[in-house]
Each structure stands twice: as C-alpha cells, then as structure tokens.
C-alpha positions as CSV (number, residue, x, y, z in Angstrom):
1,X,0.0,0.0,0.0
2,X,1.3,3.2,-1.1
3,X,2.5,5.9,1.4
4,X,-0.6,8.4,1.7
5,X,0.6,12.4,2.0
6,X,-1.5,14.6,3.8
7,X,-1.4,18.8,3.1
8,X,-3.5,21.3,4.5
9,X,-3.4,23.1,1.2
10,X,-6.6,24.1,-0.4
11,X,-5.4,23.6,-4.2
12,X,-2.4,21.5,-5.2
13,X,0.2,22.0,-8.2
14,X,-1.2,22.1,-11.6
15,X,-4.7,23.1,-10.9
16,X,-6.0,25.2,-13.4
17,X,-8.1,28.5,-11.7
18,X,-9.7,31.3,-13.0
19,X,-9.0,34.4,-10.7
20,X,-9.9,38.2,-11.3
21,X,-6.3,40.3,-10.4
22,X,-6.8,42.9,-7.3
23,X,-4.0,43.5,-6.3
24,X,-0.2,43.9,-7.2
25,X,2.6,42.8,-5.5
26,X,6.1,44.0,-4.3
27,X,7.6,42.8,-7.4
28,X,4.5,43.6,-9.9
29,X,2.9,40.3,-9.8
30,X,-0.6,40.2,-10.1
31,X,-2.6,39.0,-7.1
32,X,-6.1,37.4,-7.4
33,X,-8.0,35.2,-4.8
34,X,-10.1,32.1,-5.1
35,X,-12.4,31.4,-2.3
36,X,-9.8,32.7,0.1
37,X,-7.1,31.5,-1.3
38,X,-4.3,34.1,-2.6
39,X,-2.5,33.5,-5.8
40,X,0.8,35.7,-6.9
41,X,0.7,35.7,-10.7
42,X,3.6,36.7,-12.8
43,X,2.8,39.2,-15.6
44,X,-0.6,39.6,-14.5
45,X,-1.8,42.9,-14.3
46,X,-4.4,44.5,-11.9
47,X,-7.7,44.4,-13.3
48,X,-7.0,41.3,-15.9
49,X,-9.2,38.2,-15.3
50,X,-7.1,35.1,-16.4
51,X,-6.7,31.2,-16.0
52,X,-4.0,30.0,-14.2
53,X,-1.7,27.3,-13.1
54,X,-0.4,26.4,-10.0
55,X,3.5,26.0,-9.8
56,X,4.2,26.0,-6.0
57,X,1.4,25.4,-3.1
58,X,1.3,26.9,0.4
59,X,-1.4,26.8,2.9
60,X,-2.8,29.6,2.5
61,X,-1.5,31.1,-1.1
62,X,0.0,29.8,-4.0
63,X,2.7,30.9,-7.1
64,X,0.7,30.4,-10.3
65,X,1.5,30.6,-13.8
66,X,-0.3,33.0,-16.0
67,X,-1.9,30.7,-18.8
68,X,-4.4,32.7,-20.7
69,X,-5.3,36.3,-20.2
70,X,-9.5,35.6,-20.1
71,X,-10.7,39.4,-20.2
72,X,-7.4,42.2,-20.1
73,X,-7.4,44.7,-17.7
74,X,-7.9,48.5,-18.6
75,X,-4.2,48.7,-17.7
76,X,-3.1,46.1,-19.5
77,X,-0.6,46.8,-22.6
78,X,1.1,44.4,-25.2
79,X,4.9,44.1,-23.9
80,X,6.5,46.2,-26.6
81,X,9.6,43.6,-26.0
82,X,9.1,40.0,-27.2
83,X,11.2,38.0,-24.9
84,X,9.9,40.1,-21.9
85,X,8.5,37.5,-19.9
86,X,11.2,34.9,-20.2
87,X,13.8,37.4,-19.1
88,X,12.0,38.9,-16.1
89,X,14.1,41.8,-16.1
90,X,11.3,44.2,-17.1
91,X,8.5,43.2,-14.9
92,X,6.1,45.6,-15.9
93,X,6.0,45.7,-20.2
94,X,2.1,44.5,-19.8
95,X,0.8,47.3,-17.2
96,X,0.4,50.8,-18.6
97,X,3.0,53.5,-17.8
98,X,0.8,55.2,-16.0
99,X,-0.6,52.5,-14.1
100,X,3.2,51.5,-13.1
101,X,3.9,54.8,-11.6
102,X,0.6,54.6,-9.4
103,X,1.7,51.1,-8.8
104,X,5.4,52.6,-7.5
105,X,3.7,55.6,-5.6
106,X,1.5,53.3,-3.9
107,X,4.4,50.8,-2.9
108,X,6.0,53.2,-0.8
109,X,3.3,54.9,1.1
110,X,2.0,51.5,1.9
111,X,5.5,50.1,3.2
112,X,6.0,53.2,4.9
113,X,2.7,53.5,6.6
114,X,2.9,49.5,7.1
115,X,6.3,48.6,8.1
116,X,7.2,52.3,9.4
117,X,3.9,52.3,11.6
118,X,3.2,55.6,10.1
119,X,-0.8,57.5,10.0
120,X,-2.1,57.2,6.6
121,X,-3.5,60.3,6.5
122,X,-0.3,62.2,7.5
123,X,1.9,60.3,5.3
124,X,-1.1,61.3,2.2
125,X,-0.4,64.8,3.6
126,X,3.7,65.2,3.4
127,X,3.9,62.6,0.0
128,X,4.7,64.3,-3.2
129,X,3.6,63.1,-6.9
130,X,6.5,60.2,-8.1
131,X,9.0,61.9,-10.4
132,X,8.4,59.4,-13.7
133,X,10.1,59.7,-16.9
134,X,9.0,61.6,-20.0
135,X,10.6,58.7,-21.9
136,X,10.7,55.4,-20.5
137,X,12.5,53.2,-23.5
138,X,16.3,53.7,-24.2
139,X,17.0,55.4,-20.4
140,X,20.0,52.6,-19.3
141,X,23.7,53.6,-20.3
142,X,24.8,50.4,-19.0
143,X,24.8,46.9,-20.0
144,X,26.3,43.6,-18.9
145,X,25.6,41.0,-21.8
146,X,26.5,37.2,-20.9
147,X,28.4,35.2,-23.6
148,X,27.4,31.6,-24.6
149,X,26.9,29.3,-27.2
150,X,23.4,28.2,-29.2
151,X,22.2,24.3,-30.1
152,X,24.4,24.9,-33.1
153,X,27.5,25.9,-31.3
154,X,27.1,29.8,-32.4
155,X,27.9,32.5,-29.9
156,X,25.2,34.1,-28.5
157,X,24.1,37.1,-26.5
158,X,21.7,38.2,-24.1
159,X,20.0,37.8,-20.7
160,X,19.5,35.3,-18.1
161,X,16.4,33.9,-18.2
162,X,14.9,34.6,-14.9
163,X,16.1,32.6,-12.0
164,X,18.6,30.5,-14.1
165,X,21.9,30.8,-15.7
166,X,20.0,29.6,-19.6
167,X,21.1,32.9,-21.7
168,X,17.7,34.0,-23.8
169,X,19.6,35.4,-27.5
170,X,18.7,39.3,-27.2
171,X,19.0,41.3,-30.8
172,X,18.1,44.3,-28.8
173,X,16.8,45.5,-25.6
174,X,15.2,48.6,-25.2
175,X,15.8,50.1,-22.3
176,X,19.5,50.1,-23.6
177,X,20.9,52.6,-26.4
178,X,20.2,51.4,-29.5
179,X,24.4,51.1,-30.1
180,X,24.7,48.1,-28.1
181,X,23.0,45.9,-30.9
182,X,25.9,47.0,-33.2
183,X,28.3,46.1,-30.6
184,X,27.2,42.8,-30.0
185,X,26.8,42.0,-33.6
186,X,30.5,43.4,-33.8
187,X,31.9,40.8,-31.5
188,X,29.9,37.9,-32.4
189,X,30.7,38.1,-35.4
190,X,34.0,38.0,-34.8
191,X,34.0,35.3,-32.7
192,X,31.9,33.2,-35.1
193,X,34.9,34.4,-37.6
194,X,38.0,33.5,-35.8
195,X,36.3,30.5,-34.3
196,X,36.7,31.9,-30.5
197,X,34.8,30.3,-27.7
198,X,32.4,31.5,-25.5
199,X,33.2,30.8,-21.9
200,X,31.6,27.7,-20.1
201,X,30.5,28.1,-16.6
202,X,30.2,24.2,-16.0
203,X,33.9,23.0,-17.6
204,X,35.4,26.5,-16.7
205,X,36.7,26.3,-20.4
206,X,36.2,29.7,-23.3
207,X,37.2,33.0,-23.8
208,X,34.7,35.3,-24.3
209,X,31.8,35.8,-20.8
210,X,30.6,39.1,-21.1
211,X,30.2,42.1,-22.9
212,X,30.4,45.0,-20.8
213,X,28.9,48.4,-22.6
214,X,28.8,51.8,-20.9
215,X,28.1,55.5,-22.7
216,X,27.7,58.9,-21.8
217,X,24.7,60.5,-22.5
218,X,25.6,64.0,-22.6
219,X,29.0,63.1,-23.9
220,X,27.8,60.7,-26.3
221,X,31.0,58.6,-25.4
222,X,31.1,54.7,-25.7
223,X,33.2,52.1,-23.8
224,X,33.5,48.9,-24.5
225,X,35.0,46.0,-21.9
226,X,35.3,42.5,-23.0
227,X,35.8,40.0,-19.5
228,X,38.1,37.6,-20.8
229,X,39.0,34.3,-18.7
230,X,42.4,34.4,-20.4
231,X,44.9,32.7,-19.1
232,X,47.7,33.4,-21.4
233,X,50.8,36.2,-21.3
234,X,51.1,39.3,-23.7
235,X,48.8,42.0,-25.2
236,X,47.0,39.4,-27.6
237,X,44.1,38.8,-25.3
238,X,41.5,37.4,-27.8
239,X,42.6,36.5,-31.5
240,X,43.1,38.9,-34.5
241,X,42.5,41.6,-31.6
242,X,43.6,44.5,-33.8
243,X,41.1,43.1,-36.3
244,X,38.1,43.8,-33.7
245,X,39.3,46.7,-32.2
246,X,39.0,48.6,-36.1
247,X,35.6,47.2,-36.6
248,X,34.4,48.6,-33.0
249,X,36.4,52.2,-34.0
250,X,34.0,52.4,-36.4
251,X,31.2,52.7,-34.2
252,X,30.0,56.0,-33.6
253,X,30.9,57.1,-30.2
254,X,33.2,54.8,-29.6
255,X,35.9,55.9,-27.1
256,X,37.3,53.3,-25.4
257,X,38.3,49.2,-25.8
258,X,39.3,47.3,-23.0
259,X,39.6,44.1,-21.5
260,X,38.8,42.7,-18.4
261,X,40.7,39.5,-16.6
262,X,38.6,37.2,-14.8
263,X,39.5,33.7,-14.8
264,X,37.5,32.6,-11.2
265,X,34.6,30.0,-11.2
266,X,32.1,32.8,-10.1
267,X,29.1,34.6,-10.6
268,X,31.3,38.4,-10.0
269,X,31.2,39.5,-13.5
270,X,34.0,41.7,-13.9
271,X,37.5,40.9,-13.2
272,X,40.0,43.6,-11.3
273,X,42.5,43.2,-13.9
274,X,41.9,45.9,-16.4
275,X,43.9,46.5,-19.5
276,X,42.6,49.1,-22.3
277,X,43.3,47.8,-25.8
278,X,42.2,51.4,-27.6
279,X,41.7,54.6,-26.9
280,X,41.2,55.9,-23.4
281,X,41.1,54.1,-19.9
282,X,37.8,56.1,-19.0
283,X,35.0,58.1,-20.8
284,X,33.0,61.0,-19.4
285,X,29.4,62.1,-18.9
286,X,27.8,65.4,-17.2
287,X,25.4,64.8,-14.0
288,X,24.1,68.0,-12.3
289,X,26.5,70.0,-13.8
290,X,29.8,67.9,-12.7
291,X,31.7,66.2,-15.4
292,X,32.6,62.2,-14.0
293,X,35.1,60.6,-15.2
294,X,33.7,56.4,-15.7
295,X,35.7,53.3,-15.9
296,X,35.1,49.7,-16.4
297,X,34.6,49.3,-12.8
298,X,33.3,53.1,-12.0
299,X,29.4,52.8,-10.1
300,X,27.9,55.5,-12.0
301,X,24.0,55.9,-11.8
302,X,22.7,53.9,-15.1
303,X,19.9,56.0,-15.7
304,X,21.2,59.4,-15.8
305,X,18.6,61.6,-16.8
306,X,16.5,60.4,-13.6
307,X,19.4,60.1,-11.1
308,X,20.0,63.9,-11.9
309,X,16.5,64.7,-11.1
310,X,16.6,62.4,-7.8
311,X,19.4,64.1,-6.9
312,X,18.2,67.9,-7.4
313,X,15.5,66.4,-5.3
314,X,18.0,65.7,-2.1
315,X,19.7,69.2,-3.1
316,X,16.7,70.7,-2.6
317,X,15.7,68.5,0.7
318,X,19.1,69.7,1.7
319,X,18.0,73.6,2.3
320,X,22.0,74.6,1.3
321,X,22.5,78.4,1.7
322,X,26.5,78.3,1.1
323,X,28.1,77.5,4.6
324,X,26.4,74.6,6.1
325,X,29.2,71.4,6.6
326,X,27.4,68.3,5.2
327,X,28.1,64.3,5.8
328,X,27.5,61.6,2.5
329,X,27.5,58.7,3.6
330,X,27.5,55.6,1.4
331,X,28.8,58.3,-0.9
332,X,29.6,56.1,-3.8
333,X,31.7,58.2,-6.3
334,X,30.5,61.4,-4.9
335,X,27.9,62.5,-7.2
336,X,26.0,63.3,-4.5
337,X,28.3,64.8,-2.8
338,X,29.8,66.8,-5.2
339,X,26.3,68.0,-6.5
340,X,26.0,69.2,-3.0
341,X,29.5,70.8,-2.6
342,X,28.3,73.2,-5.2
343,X,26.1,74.7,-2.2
344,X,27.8,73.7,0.7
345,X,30.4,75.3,2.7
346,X,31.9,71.5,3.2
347,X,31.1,68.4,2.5
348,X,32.4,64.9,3.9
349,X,31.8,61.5,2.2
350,X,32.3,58.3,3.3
351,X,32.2,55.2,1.1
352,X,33.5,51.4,1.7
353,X,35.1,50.7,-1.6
354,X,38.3,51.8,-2.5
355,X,38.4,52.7,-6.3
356,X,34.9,54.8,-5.7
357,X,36.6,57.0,-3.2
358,X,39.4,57.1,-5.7
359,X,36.9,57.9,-8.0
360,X,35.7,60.9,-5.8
361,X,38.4,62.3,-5.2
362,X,39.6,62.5,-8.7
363,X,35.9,63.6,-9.9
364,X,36.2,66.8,-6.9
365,X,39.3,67.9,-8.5
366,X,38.7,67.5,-11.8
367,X,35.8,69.7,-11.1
368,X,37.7,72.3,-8.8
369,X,35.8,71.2,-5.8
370,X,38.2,71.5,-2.7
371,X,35.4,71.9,-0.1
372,X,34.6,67.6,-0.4
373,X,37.2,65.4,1.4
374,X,36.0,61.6,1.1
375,X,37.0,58.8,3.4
376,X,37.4,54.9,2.6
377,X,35.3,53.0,5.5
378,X,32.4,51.8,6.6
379,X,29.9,54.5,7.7
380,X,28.9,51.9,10.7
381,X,32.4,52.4,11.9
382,X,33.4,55.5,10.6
383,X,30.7,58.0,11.8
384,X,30.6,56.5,15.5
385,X,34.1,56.2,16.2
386,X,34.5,59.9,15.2
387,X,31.8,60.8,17.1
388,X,33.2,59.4,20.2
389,X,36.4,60.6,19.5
390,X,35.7,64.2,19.1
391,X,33.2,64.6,21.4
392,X,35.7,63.3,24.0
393,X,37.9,66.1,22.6
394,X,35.2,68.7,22.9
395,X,34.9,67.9,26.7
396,X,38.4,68.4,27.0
397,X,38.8,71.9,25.1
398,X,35.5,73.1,27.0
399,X,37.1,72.1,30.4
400,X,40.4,73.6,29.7
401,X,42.3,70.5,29.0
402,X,43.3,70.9,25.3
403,X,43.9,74.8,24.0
404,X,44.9,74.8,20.8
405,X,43.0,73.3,17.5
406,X,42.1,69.5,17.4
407,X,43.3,67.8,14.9
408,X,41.1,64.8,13.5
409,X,43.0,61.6,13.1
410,X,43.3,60.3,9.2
411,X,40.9,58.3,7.9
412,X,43.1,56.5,5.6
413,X,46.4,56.6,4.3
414,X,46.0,58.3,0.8
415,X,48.8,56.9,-0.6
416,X,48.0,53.5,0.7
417,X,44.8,53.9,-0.4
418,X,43.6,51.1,2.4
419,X,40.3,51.4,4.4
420,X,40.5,51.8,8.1
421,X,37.7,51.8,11.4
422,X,37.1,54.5,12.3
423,X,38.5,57.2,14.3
424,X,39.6,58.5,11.5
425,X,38.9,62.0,9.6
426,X,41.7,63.7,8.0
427,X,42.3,68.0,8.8
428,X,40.5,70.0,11.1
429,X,36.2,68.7,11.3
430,X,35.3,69.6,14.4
431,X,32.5,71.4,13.3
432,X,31.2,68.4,11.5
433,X,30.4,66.6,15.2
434,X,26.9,68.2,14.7
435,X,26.2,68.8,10.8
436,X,23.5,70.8,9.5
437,X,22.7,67.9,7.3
438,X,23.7,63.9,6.7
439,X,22.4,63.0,3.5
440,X,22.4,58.8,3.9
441,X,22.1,56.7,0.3
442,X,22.5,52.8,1.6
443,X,22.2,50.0,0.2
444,X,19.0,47.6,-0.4
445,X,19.9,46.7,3.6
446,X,19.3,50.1,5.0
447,X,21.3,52.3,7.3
448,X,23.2,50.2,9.7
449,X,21.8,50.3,13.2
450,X,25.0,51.8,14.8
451,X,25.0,53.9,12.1
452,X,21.6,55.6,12.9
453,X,22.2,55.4,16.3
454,X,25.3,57.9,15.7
455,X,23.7,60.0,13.1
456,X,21.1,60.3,16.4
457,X,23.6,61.5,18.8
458,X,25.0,64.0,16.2
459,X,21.8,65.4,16.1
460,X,21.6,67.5,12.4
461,X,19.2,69.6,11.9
462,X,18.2,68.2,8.7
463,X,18.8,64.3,7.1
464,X,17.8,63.4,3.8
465,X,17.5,59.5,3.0
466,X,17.7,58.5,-0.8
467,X,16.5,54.5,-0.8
468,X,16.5,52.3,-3.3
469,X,14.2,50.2,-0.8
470,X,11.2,51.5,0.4
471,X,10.8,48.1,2.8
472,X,14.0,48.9,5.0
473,X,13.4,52.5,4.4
474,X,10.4,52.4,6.4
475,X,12.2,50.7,9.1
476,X,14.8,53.5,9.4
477,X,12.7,56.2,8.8
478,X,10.8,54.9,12.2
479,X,14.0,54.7,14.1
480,X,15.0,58.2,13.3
481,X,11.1,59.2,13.6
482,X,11.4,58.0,17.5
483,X,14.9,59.9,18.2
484,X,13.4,63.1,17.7
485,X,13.1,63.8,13.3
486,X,10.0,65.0,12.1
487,X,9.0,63.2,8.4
488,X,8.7,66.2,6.3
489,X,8.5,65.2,2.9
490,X,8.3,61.7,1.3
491,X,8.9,61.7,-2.7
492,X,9.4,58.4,-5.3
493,X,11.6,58.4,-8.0
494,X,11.2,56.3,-11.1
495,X,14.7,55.3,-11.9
496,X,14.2,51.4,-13.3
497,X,10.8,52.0,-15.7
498,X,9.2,48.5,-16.8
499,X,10.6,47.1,-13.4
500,X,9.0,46.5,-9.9
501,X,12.0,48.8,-8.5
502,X,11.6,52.3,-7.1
503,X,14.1,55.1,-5.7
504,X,12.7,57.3,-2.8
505,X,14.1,60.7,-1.3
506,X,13.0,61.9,2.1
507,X,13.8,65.1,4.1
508,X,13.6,64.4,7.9
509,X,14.1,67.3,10.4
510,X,15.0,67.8,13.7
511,X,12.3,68.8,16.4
512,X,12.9,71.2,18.2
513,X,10.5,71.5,20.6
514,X,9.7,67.8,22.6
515,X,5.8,68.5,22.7
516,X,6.4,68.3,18.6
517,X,7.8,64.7,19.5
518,X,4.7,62.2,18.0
519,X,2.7,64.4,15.7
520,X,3.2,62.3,12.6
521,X,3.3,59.1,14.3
C-alpha cells in the first residue's frame, strides 16, 4: 500500500483556476484570490481576469502561472519587448506606464505607513507626486551582456532567463541605447569568424563571458569591456585583436576598448585586472552640472537623466544656503556629494570601496571642488568612532584641557589607499560633530543600526534619505522618527521603468520643541 501524503493546502500544483487580479505585489505580480485563497501571478496585471496554473502550493496562497489572459485589464498593454516575460528583467512591459507609476507611488506609502507604523493620512499629507520619466524606453547607459553558445554551437548574446543561468539570444533591448545591438553584432561576429569560444560556466573552459557596454549620455561617449577568462601572457588577449578593435572604432561614439581579466569560477562578473586595448582608460558624462570621469569598474547611476533629477530632489531637501558642513554617507563616487559641494560650505563622504573613493576624489578635483574630502570605510564604523572621539575632545577643550585646534586623526592613508575603522577623519572637522545635514544613500539593507544610532547622537538639523528600498526605508525612517526627526516630505523616483524597483528621497528634520515629538506618528 502506497504511502498516503497529507497537506492542508486548499489547491495542489497544476490546478487550473480562474481568478480576477486585485492586487499587485512588491515585485509587480498580479494577485487574485479564489475562495480565500491568494495566488501571486507573474505578468498579470491589476484588473485582468485570467486562468491560471499552479506552480508551488502553500497553505494559505499559492505561485501560479499566468496561462491565458481571459478578459485584459484597462491597464493592461502588449509588452513592446518579445522576450519580456522569459527574461524577467522588465517586470512591468504589460501594465500601462501610468498604471506602473501609481503602482510605485503606492508601494511606498504602503510600506512606509505598514512597516514604518506611520498614520495614513499624514503620510497622504507630506507625500509628493513620483517623479516618472517623460521617456521610458532607451534610459540605461549600462549593459552587462552574458556570452554563450546556441544548439548549433554559435555565440550568443543576451539575458538570463529569470532565475537561471540559460542565456535568452537578445537582438536588442530597449531600455539600452540602440548602439549596443551593433556592438554585439560586432563581437559575435568575430568570434563566429576566428572560431573563439564563448566561456563555459560548468567545464570553466572559453574566452569570451561578457560584454560590458557603458556610454555617456551628454557626452555621447562609448566604452566597451570585453571579460576575458584568459589565461595566457602578452597584449593578444583574444585573436586577430587588432582586427576587432577597427571594426568597433567604427562605431560611432566609440571611445574606449578594453579588456577585463577574470579567470574565477564565479558569478562576479568583472575581473579587477583591467587592460585598455584602444583609446582611453575612461569616458565621461555630465550629472548635475559635474563632469565624471567612468571606468570599467566606476558605479555610475545607469539611468542618468533620472538620477539627476533624484538628486536635485535631495539638493533641494538639503535647504544649502552656502556655509552649512554636510556628511555623504555611502557616498559612492561622490555624485551626491559633489552635487551638494556646489552649495555647501563642506562636505564629507564616506564610502567602503576603495576605487569609488578614488573615483571621488579624482571627480572633486577635476571639477575644482576643494570643499569635499571623502574617506574609505564603513559608515557603521566611521561615523561613531568619530563621534566618540571628538566629542571626548570637545569635553576636553571646553574644560580647559586641550587649548589649541584638534586635529582629527586620518581616515586613511592616501597613498595607501587602504580602508581603516574609524576614528579616523583627516584636517581640522570639528565642526562636522553636529552637521547641519547627513544626506544617507545605503544599500538595499538600510542604514546600519549603529550607524543611525550615531547620526542620532550627532543630532543634524536636517537628514535626507535616498533609498533604493522602500521596505527597510520604512524601518529606518521609524527609528529616526522615535529619536526626535520629524517626516517632512516623502517623494518616489522612477529610476528602473518596466521594473518592480523604485528610488525614494525623504527630508527628515530635527524637532525642536519635545511637545512636537509624535505628531506624525
């Protein structure tokens, strides 16, 4: 007698249901229920009524597979790309543009009044409209493009399919510049030509893994880096080299050819070994004014048209008159802060990575910027170890102890270039223990807890918090919301159109009177 499995699940995989979509989730997946029971549907859209599949049963809800759109939503919109719903990186093409930026406003006033434990009403009151593009198509001036090989053994390029490491053959995408299909077409070519491998990630065997394409939009400059696993010695990194490098010259734009070395069994795409094979070593583009200098390995905002917007946005969150000292954290390679240092009397970054505070600094000088100094840390350990170290200092001076100017210890040895703990800020910043404003930009984490706990103690009047996740940006706007900051202003910033992603900027300021303490709560 066979072995009899119970479940407490209402439906069971591959049952077919027919649900009306109410709902949309975190990611853009449309959600419908069945007598109770949820279902999270992939390219469904709200409004649609649809048959679907069921791919993975839970108690109480269930991922389904969207079979056959029955009657389409008012929202709903043919995905102008065709391989749209195998890649998954656009997970929006079917909903309306509108409809998506209602979809993005909505997410974060609900996971700020949910998760931040924020009124409704108040949040309704201090939320501006989302900032959405007048263009949506053709905004990314980055691209990553995986190498592999076809049934027949041609190279291909394209996407991973979502969830796997199966490359989907991409012609075009278009949220990219229209260039990169020549580019691609360009190297494959070649490699079909001179019979060069793509790279294998199960036998570790090939050449060729990705395509990396960057270009300026104001510049109109264009950098192509090929990641090589090349194992060999010399400046012949990939055959009949000089051969490619004329063909991609003749691409419009074109600025700079380089390869990248990366030889590990890994999913990191680019190598750190960089050698340029044409042209220049970087390209530049214009953001808020500041010329940046990009490399292969630069983070540089890949849509810029929006990021400038976002970032005149925290500028004007900021309230600079000309002489207040600012803090960047998570600083990047100082667009922020530079943007900033325009209207600042000074301005302090702070940033983990190495080459972006290179970066930085080379970007504030090449822009004649000497009120930015940036630091190589992490703000967790940075900020509060400065904090405690100067305030002990302070005590001191105001008791008599020390007379003459402190000195802040170094952050880092420049010419080492290493990161340190903290305790370290190079030149006289004394006046930055209590900033008029920290502007924080973390990653999809959040703000560290320490990290808060110091921005807390040095008590600014103002903080503006760009997040690229309105979920832990709720959290942290609550902690800062119980130390004393009011929530003045809440506004979302379509940076990633087509996807479920969404960039928010928030101006926080200090209460100054305890009664005050609550209001929005």
């Amino acid at each position: 007698m066979g072995k009899i499995i119970k479940t407490d699940c209402k439906y069971q995989k591959d049952d077919l249901l027919t649900v009306e979509i109410t709902d949309i989730g975190n990611d853009g997946e449309g959600i419908g229920k069945v007598d109770g029971y949820t279902l999270f549907i992939k390219d469904a859209v709200i409004g649609d009524k649809v048959s679907a599949k069921i791919m993975k049963a839970k108690k109480n809800y269930a991922y389904a597979h969207l079979e056959k759109v029955l009657e389409p939503s008012v929202h709903r919109q043919e995905a102008r790309c065709p391989i749209a719903r195998q890649c998954g990186g656009c997970q929006l093409q079917n909903m309306t543009y509108e409809r998506q930026l209602e979809f993005k406003q909505n997410k974060v006033r609900n996971n700020i009044v949910r998760l931040g434990g924020f009124d409704e009403s108040f949040i309704d009151s201090i939320m501006e409209p989302i900032i959405g593009m007048e263009e949506p198509w053709r905004y990314r001036n980055k691209a990553q493009y995986p190498i592999g090989t076809d049934k027949n053994g041609k190279p291909v390029a394209g996407y991973y399919a979502g969830r796997t490491h199966s490359i989907i053959p991409v012609d075009d995408c278009f949220i990219g510049v229209e260039e990169n299909k020549e580019i691609l077409n360009v190297v494959l070519a070649h490699m079909e030509k001179h019979g060069i491998a793509a790279y294998d990630e199960a036998t570790g065997k090939g050449l060729v893994r990705h395509v990396l394409i960057r270009k300026g939009f104001t510049s109109g400059q264009i950098m192509v880096c090929l990641v090589l696993n090349y194992r060999g010695k010399g400046t012949e990194f990939i055959a009949a080299q000089n051969e490619l490098v004329k063909k991609l010259q003749n691409i419009n734009g074109m600025t700079s050819v380089s390869v990248s070395i990366n030889t590990e069994k890994t999913n990191v795409i680019m190598g750190t070994e960089i050698h340029t094979i044409w042209g220049k070593d970087t390209i530049s583009d214009t953001l808020c004014g500041l010329e940046f200098e990009i490399s292969p390995l630069s983070f540089y905002q890949v849509n810029p048209k929006q990021a400038q917007r976002l970032y005149e946005q925290a500028i004007t969150y900021a309230g600079l008159t000309g002489n207040e000292t600012v803090w960047d954290l998570y600083c990047g390679i100082g667009t922020i802060s530079l943007a900033m240092a325009k209207t600042a009397g000074k301005v302090y970054g702070v940033e983990i990575i190495p080459d972006a505070i290179e970066d930085a600094k080379r970007n504030a000088k090449r822009n004649g910027l000497d009120n930015a100094e940036f630091f190589c840390g992490k703000a967790e350990e940075v900020l509060p170890e400065f904090y405690q170290s100067e305030s002990k200092k302070d005590k001191q001076k105001a008791s008599g102890e020390v007379k003459e100017s402190i000195e802040a210890k170094e952050i880092m040895d420049s010419e080492a270039g290493g990161t340190v703990g903290a305790g370290a800020v190079s030149g006289k910043i004394s006046s930055a223990l209590h900033p008029d404003v920290i502007v924080v930009d973390p990653p999809r984490k959040g703000c560290d807890e320490k990290c808060l706990e110091t921005i807390l103690k040095m008590s600014p009047d103002r903080i503006v918090y760009v997040s690229c996740d309105s979920a832990t940006l709720a959290r942290d706007l609550r902690i800062l919301a119980d130390g004393g900051y009011a929530l003045n202003k809440i506004r979302a910033c379509d940076m990633f159109s087509w996807s479920g992603h969404v960039e928010t900027c928030c101006l926080l300021e200090r209460l100054r009177n305890a009664k005050d303490h609550g209001i929005y709560a």
